[in-house]
N, C-alpha and C positions, 0 to 999 in steps of 0.2 A: 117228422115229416119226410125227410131226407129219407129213411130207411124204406117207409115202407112207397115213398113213390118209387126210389130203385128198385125195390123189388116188383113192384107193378109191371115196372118195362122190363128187369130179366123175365119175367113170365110170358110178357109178349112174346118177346126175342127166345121163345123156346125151350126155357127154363123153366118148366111149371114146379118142382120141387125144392125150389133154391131157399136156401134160408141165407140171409143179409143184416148183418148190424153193425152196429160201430162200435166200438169199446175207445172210451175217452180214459186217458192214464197221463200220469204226472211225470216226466222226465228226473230221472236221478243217476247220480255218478257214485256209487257206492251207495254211503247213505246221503248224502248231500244233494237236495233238489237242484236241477238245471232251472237257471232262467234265464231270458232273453229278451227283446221286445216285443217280443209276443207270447208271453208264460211261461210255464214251464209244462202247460197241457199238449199232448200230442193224440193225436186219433188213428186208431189201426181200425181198417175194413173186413170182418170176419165173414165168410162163405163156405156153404156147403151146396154142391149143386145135386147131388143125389140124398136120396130121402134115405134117412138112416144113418147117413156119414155124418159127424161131430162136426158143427162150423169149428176155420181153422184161419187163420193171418191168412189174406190172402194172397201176401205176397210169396207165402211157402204153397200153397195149392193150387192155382188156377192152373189151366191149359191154356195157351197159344188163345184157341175159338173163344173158352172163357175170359179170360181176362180182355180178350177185343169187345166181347159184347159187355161186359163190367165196364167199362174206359166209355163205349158209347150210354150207356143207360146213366151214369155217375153223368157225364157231358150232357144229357139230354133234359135231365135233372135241376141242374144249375144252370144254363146255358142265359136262361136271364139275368142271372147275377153275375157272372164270371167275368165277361166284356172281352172274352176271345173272338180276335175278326175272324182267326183264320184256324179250321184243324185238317190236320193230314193223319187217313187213315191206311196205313200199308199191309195189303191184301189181308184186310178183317172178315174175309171172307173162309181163310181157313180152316180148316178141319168143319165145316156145316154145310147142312142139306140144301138142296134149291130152298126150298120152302124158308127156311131160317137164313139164307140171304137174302129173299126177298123183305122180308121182315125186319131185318137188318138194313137193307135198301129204303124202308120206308122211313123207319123211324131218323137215319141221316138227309133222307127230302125232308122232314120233318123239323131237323134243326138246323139245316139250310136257310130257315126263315130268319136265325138271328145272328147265324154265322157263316162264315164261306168255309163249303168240305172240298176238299181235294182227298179223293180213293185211288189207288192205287190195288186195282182188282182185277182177278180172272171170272169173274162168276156175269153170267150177262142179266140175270134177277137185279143186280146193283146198277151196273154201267147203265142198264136202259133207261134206269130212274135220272142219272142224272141231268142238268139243264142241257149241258157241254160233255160232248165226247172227244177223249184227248188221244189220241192213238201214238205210242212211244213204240219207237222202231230204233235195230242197232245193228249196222255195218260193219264189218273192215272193208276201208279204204285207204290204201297205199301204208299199209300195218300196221295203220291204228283203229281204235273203233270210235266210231263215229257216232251219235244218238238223233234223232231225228223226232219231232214230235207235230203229230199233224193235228187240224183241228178238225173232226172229219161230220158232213154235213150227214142229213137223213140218210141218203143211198148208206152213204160210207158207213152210219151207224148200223144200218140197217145189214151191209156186210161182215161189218165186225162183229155182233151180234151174233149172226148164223154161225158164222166161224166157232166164235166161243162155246157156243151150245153143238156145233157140229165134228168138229176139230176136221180134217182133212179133207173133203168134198160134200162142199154144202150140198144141200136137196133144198126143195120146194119145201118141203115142210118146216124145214128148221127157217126158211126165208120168215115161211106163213108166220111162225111164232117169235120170231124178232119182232113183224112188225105190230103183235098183238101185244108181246110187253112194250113198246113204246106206246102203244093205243091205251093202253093199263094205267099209263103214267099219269094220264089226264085224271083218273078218280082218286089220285093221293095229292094233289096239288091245288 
């Protein structure tokens, strides 16, 4: 169940070719089995995310973008057995297209319902979804650097947003579409 729900949601998350399984193996030191208080069975995650490539330990294959959305689809999977309050995801937005952090975006509103996400993201597809927009700023002052973290109301979302989709002088249009993916928000929630 585990395998093929993960792969359900790396398919969401823009993965349509991915192959996913688990390989359960016995721990041993030479020939001598390991045991512990919890057996001596251990579980490795095998991935292939292009069609044709040999699934491989995913801990020798993933990318940065893969392994973020593997860590959310595994999380998203178990989230009601786990009993995590709280996860941090630091800029899971890397190396993917608008489209696939939007997607990415929904599916963490989506386990925001059993746990608290804290993102740390440049992509404004993600930050719009969230409940709370945290805006982190960082200074020198009198030589050192300072971090400043605001809580920034709708405007303020609504400016950081444009920013992020527009980088150096907003326009009307990038306005228009900040405040349409916050308008968006309301049909995944």
């Amino acid at each position: 169940e585990l395998e093929v729900r993960v792969k359900e949601t790396l398919e969401f998350l823009d993965m349509p070719k991915v192959v996913f399984y688990t390989s359960l193996k016995e721990r041993y030191e030479g020939e001598e089995k390991v045991l512990n208080k919890y057996g001596s069975d251990f579980a490795e995650f095998y991935i292939s995310a292009n069609r044709g490539a040999e699934a491989q330990p995913l801990s020798k294959i993933a990318s940065g973008g893969e392994l973020a959305r593997i860590m959310l689809a595994l999380e998203s999977v178990i989230s009601d057995k786990d009993g995590i309050p709280t996860i941090i995801y630091d800029e899971i937005d890397a190396g993917v297209s608008g489209k696939t952090a939007r997607k990415i975006g929904v599916k963490m509103l989506e386990l925001s319902s059993v746990s608290q996400i804290l993102c740390i993201t440049h992509s404004a597809q993600i930050a719009s979804l969230g409940d709370e927009h945290l805006f982190i700023s960082k200074s020198d002052i009198n030589g050192a650097t300072e971090t400043r973290i605001d809580v920034l109301d709708r405007e303020g979302r609504i400016s950081e947003l444009s920013r992020i989709l527009g980088g150096i002088d907003v326009t009307e249009s990038q306005r228009a579409a900040a405040i349409d993916m916050l308008e968006e928000r309301k049909l995944y929630k």
